[in-house]
N, C-alpha and C positions, 0 to 999 in steps of 0.2 A: 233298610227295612224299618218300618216305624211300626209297627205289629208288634208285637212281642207277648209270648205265652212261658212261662213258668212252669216246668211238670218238675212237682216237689214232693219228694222223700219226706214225710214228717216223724219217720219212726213211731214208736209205739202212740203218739201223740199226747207226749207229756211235753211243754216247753223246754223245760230242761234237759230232754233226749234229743232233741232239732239241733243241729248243725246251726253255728251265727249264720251262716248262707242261707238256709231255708225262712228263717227266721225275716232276717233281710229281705226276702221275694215276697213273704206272705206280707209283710210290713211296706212294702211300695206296690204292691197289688192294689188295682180298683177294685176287682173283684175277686173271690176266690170261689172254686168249683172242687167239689167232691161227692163221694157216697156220703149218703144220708147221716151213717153213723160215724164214720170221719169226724165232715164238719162238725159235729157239737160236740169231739173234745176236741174243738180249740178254743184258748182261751180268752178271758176277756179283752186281753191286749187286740185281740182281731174284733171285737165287736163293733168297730165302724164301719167296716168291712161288707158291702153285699155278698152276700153269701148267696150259690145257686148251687142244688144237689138234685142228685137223680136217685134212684133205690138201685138194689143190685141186679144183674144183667141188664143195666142200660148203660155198658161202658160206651158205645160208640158213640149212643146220644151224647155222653155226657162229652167225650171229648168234641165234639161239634157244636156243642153251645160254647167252650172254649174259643173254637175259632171265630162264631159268630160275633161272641161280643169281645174279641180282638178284631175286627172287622170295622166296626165302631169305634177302634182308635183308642180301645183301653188297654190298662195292662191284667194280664190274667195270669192267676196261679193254680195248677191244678195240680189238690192233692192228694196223695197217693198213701196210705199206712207202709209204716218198714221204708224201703229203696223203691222208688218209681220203675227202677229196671229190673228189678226181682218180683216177677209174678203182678209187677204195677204196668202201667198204663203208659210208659216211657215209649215204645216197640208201637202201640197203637197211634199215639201222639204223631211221632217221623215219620207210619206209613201212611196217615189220612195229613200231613202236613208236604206231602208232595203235591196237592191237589190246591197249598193255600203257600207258594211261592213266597209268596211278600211277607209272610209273617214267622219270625224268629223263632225258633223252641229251644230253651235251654234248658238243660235236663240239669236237677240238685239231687247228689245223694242224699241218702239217709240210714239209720240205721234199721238194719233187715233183722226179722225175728230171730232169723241163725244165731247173729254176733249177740245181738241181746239178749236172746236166752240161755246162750254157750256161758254169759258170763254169770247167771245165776246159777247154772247146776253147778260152773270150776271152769273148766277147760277142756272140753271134749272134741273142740273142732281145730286143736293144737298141732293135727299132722293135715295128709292130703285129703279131703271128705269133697263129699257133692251135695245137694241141696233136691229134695224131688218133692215133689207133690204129690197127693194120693186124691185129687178133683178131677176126676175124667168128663168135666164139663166140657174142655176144650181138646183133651187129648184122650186117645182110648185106649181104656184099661190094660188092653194087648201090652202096647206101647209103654205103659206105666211099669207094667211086669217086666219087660223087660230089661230096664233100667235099675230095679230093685237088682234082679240074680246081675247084672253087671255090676252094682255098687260092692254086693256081697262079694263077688268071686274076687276083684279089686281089692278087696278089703279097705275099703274106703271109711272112716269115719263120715256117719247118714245123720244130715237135720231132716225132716220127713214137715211140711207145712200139708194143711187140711186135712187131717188125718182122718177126723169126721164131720156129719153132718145129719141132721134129718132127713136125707134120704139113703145118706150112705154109711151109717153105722158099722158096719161090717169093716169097712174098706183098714181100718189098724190093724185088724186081727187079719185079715187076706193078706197083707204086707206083711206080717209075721211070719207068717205059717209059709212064705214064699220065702222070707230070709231063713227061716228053718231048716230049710234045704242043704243050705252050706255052713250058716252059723251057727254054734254053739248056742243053747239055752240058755245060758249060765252068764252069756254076753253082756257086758256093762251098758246099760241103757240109762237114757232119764225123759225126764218131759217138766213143759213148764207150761205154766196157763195162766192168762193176762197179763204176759211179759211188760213190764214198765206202766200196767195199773193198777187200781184197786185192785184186792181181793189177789194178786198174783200166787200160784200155788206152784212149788215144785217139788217135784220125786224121782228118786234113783232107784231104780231097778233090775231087773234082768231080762233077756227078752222074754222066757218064757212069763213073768210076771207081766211084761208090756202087753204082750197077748189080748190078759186078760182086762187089762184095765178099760176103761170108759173115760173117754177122753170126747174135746168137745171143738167146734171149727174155731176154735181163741186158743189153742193148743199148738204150741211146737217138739213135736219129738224127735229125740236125740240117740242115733245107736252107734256104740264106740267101737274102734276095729281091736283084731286081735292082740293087740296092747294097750288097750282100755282099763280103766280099773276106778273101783270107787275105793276114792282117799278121803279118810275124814268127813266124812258124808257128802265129796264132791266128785262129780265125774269126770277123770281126767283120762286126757288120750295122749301118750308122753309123744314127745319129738324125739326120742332117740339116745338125749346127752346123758353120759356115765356121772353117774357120781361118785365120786368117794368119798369113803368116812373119812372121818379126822381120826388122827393113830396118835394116841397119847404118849410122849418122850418122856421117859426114865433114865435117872441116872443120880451118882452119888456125889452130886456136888455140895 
């Protein structure tokens, strides 16, 4: 294969959040492909770089300019915020890359909103948790609820990505008021907002406090399972291990 396409994780797209690999592909790329707001955080290090972007809901286009100008004998990188295979364009990439044989796709991790924002609030995603979306662009809502009351009854520690939007403002507080059903109020929650940029903002709360909050699509929300707890103003989900004190020895020596 002489083709070859890069579908790359750049995590929150700060340099220093990129894996050396990512870093690597964008750095031997002719060109590099993303959403609009993507490419311009990257940094100047990529500015020799042709840059080609699409706006949002043109994932298909975009990854088909991909193939095109890998067609042409260049090498392409196409970037992804967070992990290319968590809610990225990884899955799109392999299924429209059966139709282009000849050309390579190697998929680079990255770091996904979860890890990066689990590790601002503490440690909330320290036992078994899942990852859901609250964007019924591609999936519906049905479907979205149902995976909520599974996470709930589960007791699963919940990163919750898109939680809102301009036209779906409501959809946190739906998600609530469904995990309400089986969870406690009182449940240890957090969220964080511009994970790994400017302005990044976090908060520990409860569900019935996450309810209410106003949260925005740069938002990841975090709800902790039944052994959740805010330590020190962080939110942690234990894995299980016992501790013991230390027992102070007396004696008359």
């Amino acid at each position: 294969m002489n083709n070859r396409i890069y579908v790359v994780g750049m995590g929150p797209g700060r340099e220093d959040m990129m894996t050396a690999e990512a870093v690597s592909a964008l750095s031997g790329a002719d060109v590099i492909v993303g959403y609009t707001l993507y490419v311009s955080l990257l940094s100047e290090r990529f500015a020799d770089k042709e840059i080609l972007s699409t706006p949002m809901k043109q994932e298909t286009e975009r990854c088909r300019l991909c193939f095109e100008e890998a067609d042409k004998g260049r090498t392409v990188a196409l970037i992804c915020s967070g992990d290319a295979g968590v809610y990225g364009l990884a899955s799109l990439m392999l299924e429209m890359g059966k139709d282009h044989p000849e050309t390579e796709i190697i998929v680079i991790p990255g770091i996904t909103a979860a890890v990066s924002g689990a590790a601002v609030l503490g440690a909330p995603l320290n036992h078994d948790f899942c990852v859901i979306s609250l964007s019924d662009l591609l999936t519906p809502w049905e479907k979205i609820e149902k995976r909520l009351v599974a996470a709930a009854e589960g007791d699963f520690a919940i990163a919750i990505y898109n939680p809102s939007s301009h036209k779906r403002k409501d959809h946190l507080r739906r998600a609530c008021d469904i995990l309400l059903k089986t969870i406690e109020g009182e449940r240890a929650c957090g969220y964080v907002e511009n994970i790994g940029r400017e302005g990044t903002v976090a908060v520990t709360c409860t569900l019935n406090e996450l309810r209410d909050s106003e949260v925005n699509m740069f938002t990841t929300v975090f709800i902790g399972n039944s052994g959740s707890e805010i330590i020190n103003g962080k939110l942690v989900t234990k894995r299980g291990y016992k501790i013991e004190k230390d027992t102070a020895i007396c004696g008359n020596n």
